[in-house]
C-alpha positions, -999 to 999 in steps of 0.1 A, spaced: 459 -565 25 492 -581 27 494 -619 18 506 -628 55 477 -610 69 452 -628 47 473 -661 54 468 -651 95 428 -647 90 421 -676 71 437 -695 101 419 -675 126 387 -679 111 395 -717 106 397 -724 141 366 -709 149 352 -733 124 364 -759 136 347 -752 169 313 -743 149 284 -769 154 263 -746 134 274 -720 104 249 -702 79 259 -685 45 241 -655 38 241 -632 7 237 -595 20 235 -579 -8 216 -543 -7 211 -541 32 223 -508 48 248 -502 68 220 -494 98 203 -526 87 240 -552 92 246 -534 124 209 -542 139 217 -577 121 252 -581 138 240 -571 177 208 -593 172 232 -621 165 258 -614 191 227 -615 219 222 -651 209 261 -661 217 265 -666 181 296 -645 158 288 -627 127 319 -616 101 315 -605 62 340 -623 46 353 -631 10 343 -665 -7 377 -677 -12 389 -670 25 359 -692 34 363 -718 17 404 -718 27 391 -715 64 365 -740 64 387 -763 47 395 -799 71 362 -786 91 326 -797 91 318 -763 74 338 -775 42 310 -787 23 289 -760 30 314 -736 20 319 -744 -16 310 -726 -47 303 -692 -28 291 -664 -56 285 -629 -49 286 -611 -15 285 -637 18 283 -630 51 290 -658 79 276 -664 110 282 -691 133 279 -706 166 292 -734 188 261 -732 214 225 -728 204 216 -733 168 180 -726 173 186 -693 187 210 -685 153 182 -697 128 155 -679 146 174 -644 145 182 -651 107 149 -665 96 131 -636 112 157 -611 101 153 -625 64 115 -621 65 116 -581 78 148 -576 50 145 -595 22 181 -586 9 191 -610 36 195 -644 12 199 -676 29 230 -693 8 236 -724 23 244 -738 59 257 -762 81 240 -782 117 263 -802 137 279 -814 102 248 -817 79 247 -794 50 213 -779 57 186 -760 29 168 -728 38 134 -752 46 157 -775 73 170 -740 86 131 -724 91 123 -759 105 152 -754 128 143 -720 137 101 -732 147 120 -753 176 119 -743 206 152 -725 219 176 -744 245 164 -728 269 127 -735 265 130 -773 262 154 -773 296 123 -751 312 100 -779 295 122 -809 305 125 -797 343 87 -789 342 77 -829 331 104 -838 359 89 -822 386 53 -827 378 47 -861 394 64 -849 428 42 -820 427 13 -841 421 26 -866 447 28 -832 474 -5 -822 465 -26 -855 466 -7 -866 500 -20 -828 516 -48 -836 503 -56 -866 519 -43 -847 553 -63 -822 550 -96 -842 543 -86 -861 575 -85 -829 592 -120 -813 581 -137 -848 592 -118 -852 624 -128 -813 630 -164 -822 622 -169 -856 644 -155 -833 671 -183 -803 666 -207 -832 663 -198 -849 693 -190 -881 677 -158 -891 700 -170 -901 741 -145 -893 765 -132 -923 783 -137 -922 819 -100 -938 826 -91 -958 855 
């Protein structure tokens, strides 16, 4: 690969980082080709990128980002997948992945600028996804107005049922108006 080629993916790849609130380093070493590609679509479902990468054009591209730290001292294979959305969602497809394939190796990792260690990133990955705590969040919100709805109907319709039985019980006289 020519030098202004390398030169042009290091910057690439740099400015994805520096949009990346969450990045994991992962040794891949032994998986099969079948095996990255099921790896690679479950990661692209969750919004989340995916790119095998040499250790020195990492660290060039994360450099001046909040992946640098993360991104030093890289041996052996590494693959990199990141996000700028849902991190939950990234560490659950990796930590499952990792337990069905253990050639999958957790390196190191970055959340929202914290260097993270394989037991913050299978903490991460228990959570609950985005999309369950919004679910959750609206739920709680619109519990007490549903509650509100169905005491206040209630109330109506217990009025109703009595009123219904004074009236079969003749407990109401009829005026005689002037």
């Amino acid at each position: 690969m020519k030098r202004e080629e390398k030169h042009q993916q290091a910057k690439d790849l740099h400015e994805e980082l520096k949009k990346a609130r969450t990045v994991f380093l992962t040794g891949f070493e032994g998986l099969t080709v079948a095996q990255d590609t099921e790896l690679r679509r479950k990661i692209a479902e969750t919004g989340a990128r995916y790119k095998v990468v040499k250790n020195s054009l990492i660290e060039r591209a994360a450099a001046g980002t909040e992946a640098e730290a993360a991104a030093r001292k890289l041996r052996g294979t590494t693959s990199l997948a990141y996000t700028s959305t849902d991190p939950v969602s990234l560490a659950k497809v990796l930590v499952d992945y990792a337990k069905e394939n253990p050639a999958l190796v957790f390196k190191t990792g970055m959340v929202e600028g914290r260097v993270v260690s394989m037991a913050e990133v299978e903490a991460l990955a228990s959570l609950p996804s985005r999309e369950e705590l919004f679910a959750k969040a609206l739920f709680l919100m619109k519990a007490p107005a549903q509650q509100l709805a169905v005491t206040v109907s209630g109330v109506a319709r217990n009025l109703a049922r009595v009123i219904q039985q004074a009236v079969k019980e003749n407990k109401f006289k009829e005026s005689g108006g002037n």
